[in-house]
BAVEX-916857 format. One record per residue (C-alpha): residue number from 1; x, y, z. Coordinates in pm, whole numbers, plus 50000, padded with zeros to 5 digits. Each point is the difference from the previous one (the first is absolute). Layout:
% BAVEX-916857
[NUM,[X,Y,Z]],
...
***
This chain:
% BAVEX-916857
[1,[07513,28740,08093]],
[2,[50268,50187,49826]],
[3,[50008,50396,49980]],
[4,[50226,50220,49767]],
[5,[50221,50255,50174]],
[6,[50005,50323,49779]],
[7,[50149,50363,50006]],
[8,[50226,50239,49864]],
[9,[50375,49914,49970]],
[10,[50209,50152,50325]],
[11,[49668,49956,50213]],
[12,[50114,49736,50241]],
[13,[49808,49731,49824]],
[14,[50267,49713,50020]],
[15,[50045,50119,50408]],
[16,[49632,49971,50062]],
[17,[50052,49593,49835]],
[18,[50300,49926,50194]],
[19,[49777,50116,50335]],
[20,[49681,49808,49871]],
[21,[50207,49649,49897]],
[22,[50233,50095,50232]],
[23,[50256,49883,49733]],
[24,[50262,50224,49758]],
[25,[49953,50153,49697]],
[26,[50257,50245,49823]],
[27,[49981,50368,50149]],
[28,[50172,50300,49837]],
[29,[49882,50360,49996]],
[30,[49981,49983,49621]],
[31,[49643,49873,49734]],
[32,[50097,49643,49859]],
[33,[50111,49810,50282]],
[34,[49720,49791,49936]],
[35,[50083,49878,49695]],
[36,[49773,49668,50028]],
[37,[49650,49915,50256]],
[38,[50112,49910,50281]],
[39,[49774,49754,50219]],
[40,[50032,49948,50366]],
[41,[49711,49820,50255]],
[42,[49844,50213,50244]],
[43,[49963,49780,50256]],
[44,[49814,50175,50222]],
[45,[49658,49991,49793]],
[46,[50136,49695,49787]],
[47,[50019,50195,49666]],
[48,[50234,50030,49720]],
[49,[50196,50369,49939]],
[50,[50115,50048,49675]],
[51,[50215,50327,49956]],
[52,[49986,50181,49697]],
[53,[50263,50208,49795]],
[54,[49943,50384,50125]],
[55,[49780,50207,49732]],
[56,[49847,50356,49967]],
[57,[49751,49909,49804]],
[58,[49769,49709,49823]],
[59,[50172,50103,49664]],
[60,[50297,49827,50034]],
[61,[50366,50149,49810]],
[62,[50240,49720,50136]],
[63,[50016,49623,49987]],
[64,[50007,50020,50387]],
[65,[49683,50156,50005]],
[66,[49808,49803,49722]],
[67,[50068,49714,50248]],
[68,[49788,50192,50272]],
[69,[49686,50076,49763]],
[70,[50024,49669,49839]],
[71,[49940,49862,50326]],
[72,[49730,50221,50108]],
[73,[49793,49966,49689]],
[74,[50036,49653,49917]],
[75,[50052,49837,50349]],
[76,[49797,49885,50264]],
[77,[50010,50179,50356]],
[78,[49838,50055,50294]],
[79,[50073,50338,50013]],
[80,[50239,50296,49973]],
[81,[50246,50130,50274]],
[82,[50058,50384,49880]],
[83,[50318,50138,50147]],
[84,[49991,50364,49980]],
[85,[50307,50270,50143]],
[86,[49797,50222,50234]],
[87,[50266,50246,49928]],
[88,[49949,49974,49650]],
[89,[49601,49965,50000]],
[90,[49942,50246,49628]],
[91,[50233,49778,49814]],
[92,[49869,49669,50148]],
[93,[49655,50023,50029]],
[94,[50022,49988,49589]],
[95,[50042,49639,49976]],
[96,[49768,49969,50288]],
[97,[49678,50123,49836]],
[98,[50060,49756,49717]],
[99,[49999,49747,50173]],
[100,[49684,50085,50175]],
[101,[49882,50019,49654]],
[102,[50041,49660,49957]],
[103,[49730,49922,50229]],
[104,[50228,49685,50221]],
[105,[50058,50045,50374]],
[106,[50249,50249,50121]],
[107,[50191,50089,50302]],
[108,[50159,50300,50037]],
[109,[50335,49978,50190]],
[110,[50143,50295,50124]],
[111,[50325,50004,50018]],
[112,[50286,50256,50112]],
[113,[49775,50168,50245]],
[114,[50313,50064,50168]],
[115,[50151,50176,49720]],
[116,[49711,50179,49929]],
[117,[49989,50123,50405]],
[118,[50382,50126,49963]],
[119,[49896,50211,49716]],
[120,[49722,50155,50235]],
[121,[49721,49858,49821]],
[122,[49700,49786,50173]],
[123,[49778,49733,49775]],
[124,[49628,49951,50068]],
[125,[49997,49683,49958]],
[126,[49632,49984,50070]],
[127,[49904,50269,49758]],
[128,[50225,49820,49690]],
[129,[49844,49651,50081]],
[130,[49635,50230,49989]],
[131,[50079,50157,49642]],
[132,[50181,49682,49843]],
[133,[49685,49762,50176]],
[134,[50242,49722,50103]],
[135,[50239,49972,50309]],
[136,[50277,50166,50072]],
[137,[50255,49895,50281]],
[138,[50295,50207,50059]],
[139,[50349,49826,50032]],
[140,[50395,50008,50067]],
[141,[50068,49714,49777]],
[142,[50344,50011,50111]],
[143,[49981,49987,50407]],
[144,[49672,49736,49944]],
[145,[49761,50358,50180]],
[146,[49596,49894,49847]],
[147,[50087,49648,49907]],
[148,[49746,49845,50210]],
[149,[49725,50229,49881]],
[150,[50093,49910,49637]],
[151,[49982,49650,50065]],
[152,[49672,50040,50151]],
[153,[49870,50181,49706]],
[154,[50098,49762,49757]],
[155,[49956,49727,50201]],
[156,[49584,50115,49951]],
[157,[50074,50149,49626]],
[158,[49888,49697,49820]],
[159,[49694,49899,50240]],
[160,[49843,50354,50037]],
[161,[49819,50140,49683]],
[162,[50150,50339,49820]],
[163,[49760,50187,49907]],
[164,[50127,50217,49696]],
[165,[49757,50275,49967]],
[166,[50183,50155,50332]],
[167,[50321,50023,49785]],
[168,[50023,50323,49817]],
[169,[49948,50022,49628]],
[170,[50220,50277,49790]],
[171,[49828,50178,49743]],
[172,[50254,50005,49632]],
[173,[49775,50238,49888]],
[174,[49703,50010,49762]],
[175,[50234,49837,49702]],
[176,[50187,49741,50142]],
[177,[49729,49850,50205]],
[178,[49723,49975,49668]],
[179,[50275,49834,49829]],
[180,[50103,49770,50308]],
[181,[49625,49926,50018]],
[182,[49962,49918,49586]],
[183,[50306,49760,50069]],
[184,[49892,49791,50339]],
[185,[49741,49919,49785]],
[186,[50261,49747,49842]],
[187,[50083,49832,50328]],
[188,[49808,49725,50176]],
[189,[50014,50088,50368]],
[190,[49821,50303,50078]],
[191,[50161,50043,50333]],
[192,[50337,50067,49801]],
[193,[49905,50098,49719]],
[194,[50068,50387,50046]],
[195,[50310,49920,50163]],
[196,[50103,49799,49669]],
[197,[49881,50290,49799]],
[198,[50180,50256,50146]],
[199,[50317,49758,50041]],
[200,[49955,49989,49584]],
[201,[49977,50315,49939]],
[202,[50347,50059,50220]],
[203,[50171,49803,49690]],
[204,[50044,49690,50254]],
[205,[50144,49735,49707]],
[206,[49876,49694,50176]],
[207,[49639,50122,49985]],
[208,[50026,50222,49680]],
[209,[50107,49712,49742]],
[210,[49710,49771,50076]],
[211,[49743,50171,50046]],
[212,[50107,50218,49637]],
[213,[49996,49620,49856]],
[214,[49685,49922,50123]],
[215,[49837,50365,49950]],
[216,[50203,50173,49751]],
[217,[49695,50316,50112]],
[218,[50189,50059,50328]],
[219,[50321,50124,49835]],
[220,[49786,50189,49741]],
[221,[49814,50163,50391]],
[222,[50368,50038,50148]],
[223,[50110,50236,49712]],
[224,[49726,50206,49993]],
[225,[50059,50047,50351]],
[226,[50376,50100,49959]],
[227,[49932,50247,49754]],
[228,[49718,50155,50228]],
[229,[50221,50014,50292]],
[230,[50317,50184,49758]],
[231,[49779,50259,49899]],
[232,[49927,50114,50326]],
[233,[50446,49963,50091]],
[234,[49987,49666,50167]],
[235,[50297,49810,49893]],
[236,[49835,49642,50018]],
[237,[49696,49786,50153]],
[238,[50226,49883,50290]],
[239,[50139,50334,50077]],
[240,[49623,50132,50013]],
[241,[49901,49745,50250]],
[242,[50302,50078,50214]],
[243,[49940,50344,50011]],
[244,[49648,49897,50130]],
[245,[50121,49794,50279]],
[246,[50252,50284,50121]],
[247,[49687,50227,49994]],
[248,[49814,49774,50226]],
[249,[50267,49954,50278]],
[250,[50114,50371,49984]],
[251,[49659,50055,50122]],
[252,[49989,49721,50243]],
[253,[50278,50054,50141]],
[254,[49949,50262,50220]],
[255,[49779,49788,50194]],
[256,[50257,49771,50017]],
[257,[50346,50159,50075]],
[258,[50027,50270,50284]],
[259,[50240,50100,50177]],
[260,[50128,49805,50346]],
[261,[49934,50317,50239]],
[262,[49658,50107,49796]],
[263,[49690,49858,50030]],
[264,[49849,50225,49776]],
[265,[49951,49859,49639]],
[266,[50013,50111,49685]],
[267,[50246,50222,50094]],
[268,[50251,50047,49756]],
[269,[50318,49719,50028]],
[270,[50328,50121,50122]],
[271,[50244,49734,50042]],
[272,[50283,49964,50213]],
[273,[50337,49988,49727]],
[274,[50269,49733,50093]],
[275,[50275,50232,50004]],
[276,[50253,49763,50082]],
[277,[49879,49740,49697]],
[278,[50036,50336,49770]],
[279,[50347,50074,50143]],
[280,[50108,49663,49930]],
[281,[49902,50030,49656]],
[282,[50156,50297,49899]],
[283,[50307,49843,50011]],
[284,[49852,49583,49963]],
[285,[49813,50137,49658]],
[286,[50272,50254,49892]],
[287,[50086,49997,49653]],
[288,[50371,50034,49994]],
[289,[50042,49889,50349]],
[290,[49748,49700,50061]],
[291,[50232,49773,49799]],
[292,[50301,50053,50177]],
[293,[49804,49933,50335]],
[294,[49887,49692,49872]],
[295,[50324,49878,49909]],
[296,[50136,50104,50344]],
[297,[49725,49802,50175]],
[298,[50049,49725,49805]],
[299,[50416,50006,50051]],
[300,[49921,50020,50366]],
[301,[49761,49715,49993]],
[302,[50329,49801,49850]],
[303,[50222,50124,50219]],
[304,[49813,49907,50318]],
[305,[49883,49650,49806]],
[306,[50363,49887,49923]],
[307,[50266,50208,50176]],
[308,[49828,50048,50358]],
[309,[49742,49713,50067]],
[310,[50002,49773,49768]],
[311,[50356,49841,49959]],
[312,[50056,49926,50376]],
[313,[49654,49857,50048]],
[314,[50077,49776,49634]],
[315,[50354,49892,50143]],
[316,[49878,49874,50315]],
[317,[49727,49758,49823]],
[318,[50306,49899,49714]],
[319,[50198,49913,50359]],
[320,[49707,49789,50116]],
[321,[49936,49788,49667]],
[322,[50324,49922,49919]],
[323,[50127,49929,50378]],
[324,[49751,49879,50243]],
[325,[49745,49885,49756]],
[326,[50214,49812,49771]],
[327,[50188,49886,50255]],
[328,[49675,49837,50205]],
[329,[49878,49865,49684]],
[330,[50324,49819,49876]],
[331,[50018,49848,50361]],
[332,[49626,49883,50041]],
[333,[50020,49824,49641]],
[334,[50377,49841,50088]],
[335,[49802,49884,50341]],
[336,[49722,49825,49798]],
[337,[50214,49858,49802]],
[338,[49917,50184,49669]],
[339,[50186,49940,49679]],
[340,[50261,50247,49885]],
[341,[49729,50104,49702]],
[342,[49749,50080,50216]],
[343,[50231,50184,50243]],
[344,[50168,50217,49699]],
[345,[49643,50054,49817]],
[346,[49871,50156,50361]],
[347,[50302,50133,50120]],
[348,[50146,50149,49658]],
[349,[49679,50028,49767]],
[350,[49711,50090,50223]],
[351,[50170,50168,50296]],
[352,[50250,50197,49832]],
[353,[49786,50075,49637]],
[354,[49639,50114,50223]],
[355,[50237,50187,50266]],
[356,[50242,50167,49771]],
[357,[49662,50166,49887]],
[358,[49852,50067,50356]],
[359,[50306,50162,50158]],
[360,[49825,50287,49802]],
[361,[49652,50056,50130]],
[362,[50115,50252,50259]],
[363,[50103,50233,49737]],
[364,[49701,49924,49789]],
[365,[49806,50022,50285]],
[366,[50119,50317,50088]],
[367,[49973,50180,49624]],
[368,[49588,49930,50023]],
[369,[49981,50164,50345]],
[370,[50126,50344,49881]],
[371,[49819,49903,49616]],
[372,[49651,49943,50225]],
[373,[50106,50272,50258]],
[374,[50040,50267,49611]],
[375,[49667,49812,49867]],
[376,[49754,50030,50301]],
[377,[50105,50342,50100]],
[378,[49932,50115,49634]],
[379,[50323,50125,49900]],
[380,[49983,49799,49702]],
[381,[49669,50133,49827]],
[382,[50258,50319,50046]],
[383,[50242,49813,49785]],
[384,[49739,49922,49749]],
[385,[49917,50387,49934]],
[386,[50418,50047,50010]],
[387,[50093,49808,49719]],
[388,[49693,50056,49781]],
[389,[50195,50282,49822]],
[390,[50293,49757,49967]],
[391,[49812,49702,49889]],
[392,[49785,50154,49772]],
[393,[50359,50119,49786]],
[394,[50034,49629,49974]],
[395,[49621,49919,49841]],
[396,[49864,49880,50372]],
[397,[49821,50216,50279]],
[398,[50083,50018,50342]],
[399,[49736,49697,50096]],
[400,[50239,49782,49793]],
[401,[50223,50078,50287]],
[402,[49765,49774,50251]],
[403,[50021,49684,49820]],
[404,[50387,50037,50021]],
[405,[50057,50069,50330]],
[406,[49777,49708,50069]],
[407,[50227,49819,49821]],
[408,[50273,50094,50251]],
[409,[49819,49735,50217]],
[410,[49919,49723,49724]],
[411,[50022,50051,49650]],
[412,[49631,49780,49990]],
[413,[49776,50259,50115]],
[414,[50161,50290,49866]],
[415,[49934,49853,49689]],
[416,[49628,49956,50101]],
[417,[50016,50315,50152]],
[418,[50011,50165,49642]],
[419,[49649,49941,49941]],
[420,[49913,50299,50201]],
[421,[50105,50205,49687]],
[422,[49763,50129,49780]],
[423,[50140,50009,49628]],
[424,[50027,49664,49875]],
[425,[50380,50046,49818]],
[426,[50134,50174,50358]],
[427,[49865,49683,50174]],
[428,[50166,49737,49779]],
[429,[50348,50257,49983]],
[430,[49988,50015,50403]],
[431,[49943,49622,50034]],
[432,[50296,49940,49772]],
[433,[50238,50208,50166]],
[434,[49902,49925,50369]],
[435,[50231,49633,50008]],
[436,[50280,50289,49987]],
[437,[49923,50084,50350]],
[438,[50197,49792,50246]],
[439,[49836,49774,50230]],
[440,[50063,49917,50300]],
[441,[50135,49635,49822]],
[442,[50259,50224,49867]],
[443,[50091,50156,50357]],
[444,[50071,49720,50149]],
[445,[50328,49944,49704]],
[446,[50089,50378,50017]],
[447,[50057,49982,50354]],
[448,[50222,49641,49975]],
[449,[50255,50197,49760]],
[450,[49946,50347,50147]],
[451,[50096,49857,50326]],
[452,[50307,49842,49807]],
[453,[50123,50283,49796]],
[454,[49880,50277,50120]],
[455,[49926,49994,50320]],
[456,[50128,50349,50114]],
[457,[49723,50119,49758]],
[458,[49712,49736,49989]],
[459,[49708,50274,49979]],
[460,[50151,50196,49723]],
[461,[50062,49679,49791]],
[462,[49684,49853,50030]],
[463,[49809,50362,49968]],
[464,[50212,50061,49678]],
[465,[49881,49660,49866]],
[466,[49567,50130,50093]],
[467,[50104,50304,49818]],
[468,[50157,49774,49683]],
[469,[49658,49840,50006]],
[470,[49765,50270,49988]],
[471,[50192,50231,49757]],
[472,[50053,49664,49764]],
[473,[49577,49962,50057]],
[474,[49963,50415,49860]],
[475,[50242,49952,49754]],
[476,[49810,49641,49842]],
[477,[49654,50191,50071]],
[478,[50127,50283,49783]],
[479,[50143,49778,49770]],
[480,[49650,49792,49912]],
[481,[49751,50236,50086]],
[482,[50187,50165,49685]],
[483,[50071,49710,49764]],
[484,[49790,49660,50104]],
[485,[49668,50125,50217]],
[486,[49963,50356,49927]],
[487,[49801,50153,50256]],
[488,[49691,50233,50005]],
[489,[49932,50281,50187]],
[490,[49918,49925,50354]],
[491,[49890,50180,50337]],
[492,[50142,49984,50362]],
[493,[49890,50018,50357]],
[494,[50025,49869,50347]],
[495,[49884,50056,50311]],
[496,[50209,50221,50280]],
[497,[49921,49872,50290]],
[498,[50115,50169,50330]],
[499,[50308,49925,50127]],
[500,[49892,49709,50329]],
[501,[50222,49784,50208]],
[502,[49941,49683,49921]],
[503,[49818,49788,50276]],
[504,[50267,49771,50142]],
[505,[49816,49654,49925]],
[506,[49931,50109,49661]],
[507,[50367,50099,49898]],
[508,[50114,49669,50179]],
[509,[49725,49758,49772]],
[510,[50090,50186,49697]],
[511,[50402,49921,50067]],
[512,[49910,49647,50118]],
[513,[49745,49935,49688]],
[514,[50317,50179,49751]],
[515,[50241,49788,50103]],
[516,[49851,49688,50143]],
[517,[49969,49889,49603]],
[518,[50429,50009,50044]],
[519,[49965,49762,50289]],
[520,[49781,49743,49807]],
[521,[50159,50013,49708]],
[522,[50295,49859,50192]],
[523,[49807,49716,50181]],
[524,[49842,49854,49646]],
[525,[50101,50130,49663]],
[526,[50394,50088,50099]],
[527,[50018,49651,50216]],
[528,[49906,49790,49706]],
[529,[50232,50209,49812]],
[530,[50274,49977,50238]],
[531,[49949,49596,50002]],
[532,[50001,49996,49618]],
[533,[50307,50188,49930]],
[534,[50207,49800,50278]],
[535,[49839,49711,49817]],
[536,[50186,50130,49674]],
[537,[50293,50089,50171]],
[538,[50018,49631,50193]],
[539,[49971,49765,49653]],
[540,[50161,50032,49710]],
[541,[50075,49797,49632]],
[542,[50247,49849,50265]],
[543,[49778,49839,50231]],
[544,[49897,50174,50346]],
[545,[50183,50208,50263]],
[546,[50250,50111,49731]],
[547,[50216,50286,50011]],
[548,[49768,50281,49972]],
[549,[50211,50171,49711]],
[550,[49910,49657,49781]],
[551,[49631,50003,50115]],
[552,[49663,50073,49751]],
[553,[50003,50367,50206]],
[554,[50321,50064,49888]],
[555,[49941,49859,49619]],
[556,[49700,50211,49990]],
[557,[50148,50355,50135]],
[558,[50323,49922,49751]],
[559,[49795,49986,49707]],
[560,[49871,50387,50090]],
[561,[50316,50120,50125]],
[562,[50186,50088,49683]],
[563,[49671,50253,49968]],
[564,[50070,50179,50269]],
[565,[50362,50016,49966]],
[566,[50012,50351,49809]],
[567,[49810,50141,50333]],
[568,[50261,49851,50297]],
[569,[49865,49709,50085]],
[570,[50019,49707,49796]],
[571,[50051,49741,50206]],
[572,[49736,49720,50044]],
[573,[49884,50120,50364]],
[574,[49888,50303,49883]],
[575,[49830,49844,49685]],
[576,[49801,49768,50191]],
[577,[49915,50209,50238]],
[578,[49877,50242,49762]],
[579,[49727,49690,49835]],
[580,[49888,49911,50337]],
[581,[49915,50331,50075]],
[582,[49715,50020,49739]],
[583,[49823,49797,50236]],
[584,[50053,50216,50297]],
[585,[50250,50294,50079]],
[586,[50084,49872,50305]],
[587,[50099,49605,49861]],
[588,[50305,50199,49909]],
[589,[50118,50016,50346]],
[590,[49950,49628,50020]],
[591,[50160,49913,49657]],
[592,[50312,50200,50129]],
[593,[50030,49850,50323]],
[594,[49990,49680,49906]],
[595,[50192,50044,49657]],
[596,[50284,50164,50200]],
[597,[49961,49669,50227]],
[598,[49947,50275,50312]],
[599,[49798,49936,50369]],
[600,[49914,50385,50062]],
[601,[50010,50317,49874]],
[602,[50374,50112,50122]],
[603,[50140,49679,49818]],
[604,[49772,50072,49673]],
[605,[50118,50362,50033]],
[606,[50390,49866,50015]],
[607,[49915,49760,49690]],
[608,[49851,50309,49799]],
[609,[50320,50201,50096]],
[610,[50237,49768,49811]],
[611,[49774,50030,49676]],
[612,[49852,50317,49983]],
[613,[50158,50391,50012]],
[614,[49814,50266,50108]],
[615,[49891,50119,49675]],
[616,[49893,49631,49879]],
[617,[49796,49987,50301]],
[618,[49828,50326,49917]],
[619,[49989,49880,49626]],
[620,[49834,49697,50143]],
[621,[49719,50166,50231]],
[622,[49952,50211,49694]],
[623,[49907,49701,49786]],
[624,[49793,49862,50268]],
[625,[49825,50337,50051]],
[626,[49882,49971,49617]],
[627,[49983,49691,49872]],
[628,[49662,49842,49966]],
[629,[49761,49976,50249]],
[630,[49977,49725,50224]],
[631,[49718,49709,49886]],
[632,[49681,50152,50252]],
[633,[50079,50335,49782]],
[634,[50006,49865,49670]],
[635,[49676,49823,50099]],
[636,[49840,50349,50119]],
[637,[50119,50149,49682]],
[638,[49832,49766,49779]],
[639,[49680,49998,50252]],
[640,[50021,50364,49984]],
[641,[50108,50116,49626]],
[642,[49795,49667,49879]],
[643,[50244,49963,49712]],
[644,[50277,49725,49955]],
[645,[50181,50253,49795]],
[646,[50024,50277,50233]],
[647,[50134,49743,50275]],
[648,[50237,49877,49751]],
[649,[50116,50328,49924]],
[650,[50014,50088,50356]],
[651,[50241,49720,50071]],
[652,[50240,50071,49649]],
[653,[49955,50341,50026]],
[654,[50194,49985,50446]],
[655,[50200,49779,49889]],
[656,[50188,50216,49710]],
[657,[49965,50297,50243]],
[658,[50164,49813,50322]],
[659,[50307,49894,49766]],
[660,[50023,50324,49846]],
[661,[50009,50165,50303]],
[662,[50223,49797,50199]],
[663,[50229,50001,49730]],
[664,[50072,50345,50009]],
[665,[50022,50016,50352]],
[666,[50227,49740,49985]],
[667,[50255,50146,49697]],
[668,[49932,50354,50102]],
[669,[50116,49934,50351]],
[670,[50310,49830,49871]],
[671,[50099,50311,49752]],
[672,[49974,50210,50280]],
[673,[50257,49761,50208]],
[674,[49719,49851,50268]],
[675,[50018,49646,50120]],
***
């Protein structure tokens, strides 16, 4: 059996899969998280969960959503798990009567019943599974509270018989439903048939240009319709049939919603405000003074990341790879009797290349805790409504911003993440300009030289170099949604959820899930790296185990030095370094270390010391910052944009910027006397 999980964006729909599969999905407070189904196994009833993008509606305006409806009309399912925000039951109860239109089997899951009881309200859910004719079980998705019951009820979805005459059916008035009945005339299965027609009337384009192909009548019916509807001040078919469904659950609800300490309905709704949530906002939202806050937050994020926790914790795993560890494995291989290759290649390419990169992961670590701790207690969806007014100067709106911060974590699904956005030119501008968002690959360099050259001020280094990224981004959206992919009109909204404490196992899976990607990178893609570049370093047109300076690794960097000479570092290291790190940010950790001929980080620190100035190495982190993505992110970009020429012009188009910009950091810091 497999069943579709559906609902609203913001709803706790990727919560309620992570209880059912009892595995981890993305969670943010913000619509688009999922950007892609998700499928889990429910093993309790042995069925298949697949977890849709959120959606408000059948009539899908984003890529994210298409993916939802495409699955719901043209796959095959069991049934349909409807997540619904008792707090929010007018809003959600929208998509929930079209999908009772299309005639499958539905559960209702109630979730936030909690929220809903803070706000003084109490849910019937006896009298909404009455009206809507299928169950309704009310849950905490996010404490596990009504899991068993929805298993149960699933668990006898697919054997017991729905019977859809107990569903209600919404009358579109006199017009639209002639019409709607003219046009199911066209479509084989009468059970859907109305539900078709109406869909086609909506304007939904997967529906509209066959059938118009097939029966070029229906179109001829749809206009007629329009016209009908404008001369009576209805803007459009699918804003009639809206209006229609609002009518029918403003008049349900009463028998619905009460409130907690009345038992007497259809009393008129008072709810409970969150004054604290609206306090919070007044400054959160602010115009002038929400992105000031945000800055704050994030420079205290830093500053706790790199200057308080993070450094101690990173020195004391640098002490135990390149003392005890090294020092155990150079003495079990002697013991063996191991040849001096296979001793160097473990103790010099694989211990010191994957370690120099996971001395690291406490900071990284660290940075998704507070990122998950700002996502999951909806602080960000504030940020989103901040820096619409900004973003929108720059050709973008403010749920551009959600694909970039995303890209904070990995530059991969931010890039992915842009398919939330509606217009088609804002998606392709947001996906372009998202590789400019620094990854936690990146991190794990900026804190190496921050901790070498600056490390009285690590956090305002590295926060100076998120800030380079994201005003380079605005700028380059500016630039081509101006020039190259000139942008249309476009609308913008996300939910505001209320401000919640994230549950403690949730904030830890999200930290574990953002940053266990860091780990395994190190264990298989930066270990064959690591063993490959000591490989280069080791042979040489000499022969093997040859000076390192007259190895293929050195051959190869001088060839790209002389390029980056005009920016402060042209020497073959950095050059290298630099190509390797196409493949992965972090390889460039590994390249240096062994390069530099260095066991651990202090050494490789030392090494960069003797080569680099302070303003090189921030010349350097620049270029890294900008220059093209690494490979996963080209792939994405091609995957996503579907065009070899806007990947190639992603790549040409970094890669002009990141020397450009480096090498006015690096000349303009030398005419003002910095070193």
């Amino acid at each position: 059996m497999r069943f579709a999980l559906v609902g609203n964006p913001n709803t706790g729909k990727t919560s309620l899969f992570n209880l059912l599969t009892d595995t981890y999905a993305a969670v943010g407070n913000w619509s688009g998280v999922t950007v892609e189904k998700k499928v889990g196994r429910m093993r309790a009833i042995g069925a298949e969960l697949v977890d849709l993008p959120g959606m408000y509606s059948l009539l899908p305006l984003s890529r994210d959503e298409a993916v939802a409806v495409r699955f719901l009309f043209a796959e095959s399912y069991a049934g349909v798990i409807n997540i619904v925000d008792a707090s929010q039951l007018r809003r959600n109860l929208q998509l929930t009567l079209q999908l009772l239109e299309l005639g499958v089997p539905v559960v209702v899951a109630l979730n936030m019943i909690d929220v809903a009881g803070a706000r003084g309200m109490a849910i019937d859910a006896e009298a909404l599974s009455r009206v809507l004719g299928v169950p309704v079980v009310p849950i905490v998705a996010r404490t596990g509270h009504g899991k068993a019951s929805l298993v149960e009820a699933l668990g006898t979805m697919a054997t017991d018989r729905h019977d859809v005459r107990l569903r209600p059916s919404i009358d579109y008035g006199e017009a639209i439903e002639a019409t709607a009945a003219n046009i199911a005339k066209f479509f084989p299965d009468p059970m859907k048939a109305r539900f078709w027609a109406l869909r086609y009337l909506e304007g939904h384009p997967a529906i509209a240009e066959p059938l118009e192909r097939e029966h070029p009548e229906a179109r001829t019916l749809r206009e007629a319709l329009e016209g009908a509807l404008r001369a009576r001040g209805a803007t459009s078919i699918a804003a009639e049939t809206t209006r229609r469904r609002y009518a029918w659950i403003d008049q349900t609800l009463p028998e619905i919603e009460r409130l907690k300490n009345d038992t007497t309905r259809g009393k008129p709704l008072r709810r409970v405000s969150q004054t604290w949530t609206e306090r919070l906002d007044r400054w959160a939202t602010h115009p002038v003074l929400g992105m000031p806050i945000f800055f704050f937050v994030m420079y205290v994020v830093f500053q706790l990341t790199f200057d308080r926790l993070g450094t101690p914790l990173s020195d004391r795993f640098d002490a135990f790879f390149a003392g005890p560890l090294s020092a155990a494995a150079s003495s079990l291989l002697t013991a063996i009797g191991a040849a001096p290759f296979y001793r160097d290649l473990v103790v010099e390419g694989i211990i010191a290349g994957v370690g120099g990169v996971l001395v690291f992961v406490p900071q990284i670590f660290i940075l998704f805790f507070f990122i998950s701790l700002l996502e999951d207690s909806g602080y960000m969806a504030r940020v989103a409504i901040v820096v619409d007014r900004l973003m929108e100067r720059f050709g973008l709106n403010g749920k551009a911003f959600i694909p970039l911060i995303v890209g904070f974590g990995c530059n991969v699904p931010g890039v992915m993440a842009a398919r939330t956005i509606e217009s088609p030119r804002e998606r392709l501008v947001t996906a372009l300009i998202t590789p400019f968002m620094s990854c936690s690959a990146r991190l794990a360099v900026y804190a190496l030289f921050v901790g070498t050259f600056f490390r009285e001020r690590q956090a305002l280094v590295i926060f100076s170099l998120y800030v380079l990224g994201i005003a380079l981004a605005l700028v380059s959206a500016f630039v081509l949604t101006r020039t190259l992919a000139r942008t249309e009109a476009s609308m913008f909204w996300v939910e505001l959820p209320p401000y919640r404490l994230p549950h403690a196992r949730t904030l830890w899976r999200s930290t574990w899930e953002k940053g266990k990607g860091f780990v395994r990178k190190a264990g298989t893609f930066i270990l064959g790296g690591s063993v490959a570049i000591w490989l280069l370093s080791y042979a040489g047109p000499g022969g093997l185990d040859v000076p390192i300076e007259d190895s293929f690794l050195a051959w190869l960097g001088g060839a790209l030095a002389p390029l980056f000479a005009p920016l402060g570092f042209g020497f073959w290291q950095a050059g290298v370094a630099l190509l390797t790190g196409f493949l992965a940010k972090e390889v460039v950790i590994s390249t240096l270390g062994i390069a530099f001929y260095t066991g651990d980080s202090a050494a490789l620190s030392g090494a960069l010391a003797t080569v680099f100035t302070p303003l090189s190495a921030y010349a350097f982190l620049v270029f890294l910052l900008l220059y093209m993505p690494c490979l996963a992110t080209v792939a994405a970009l091609h995957r996503e944009t579907g065009s070899r020429k806007w990947t190639g012009f992603s790549i040409g188009y970094s890669l002009m910027l990141a020397y450009a910009a480096a090498f006015v950091v690096y000349h303009v810091g030398r005419w003002a006397g910095l070193h």
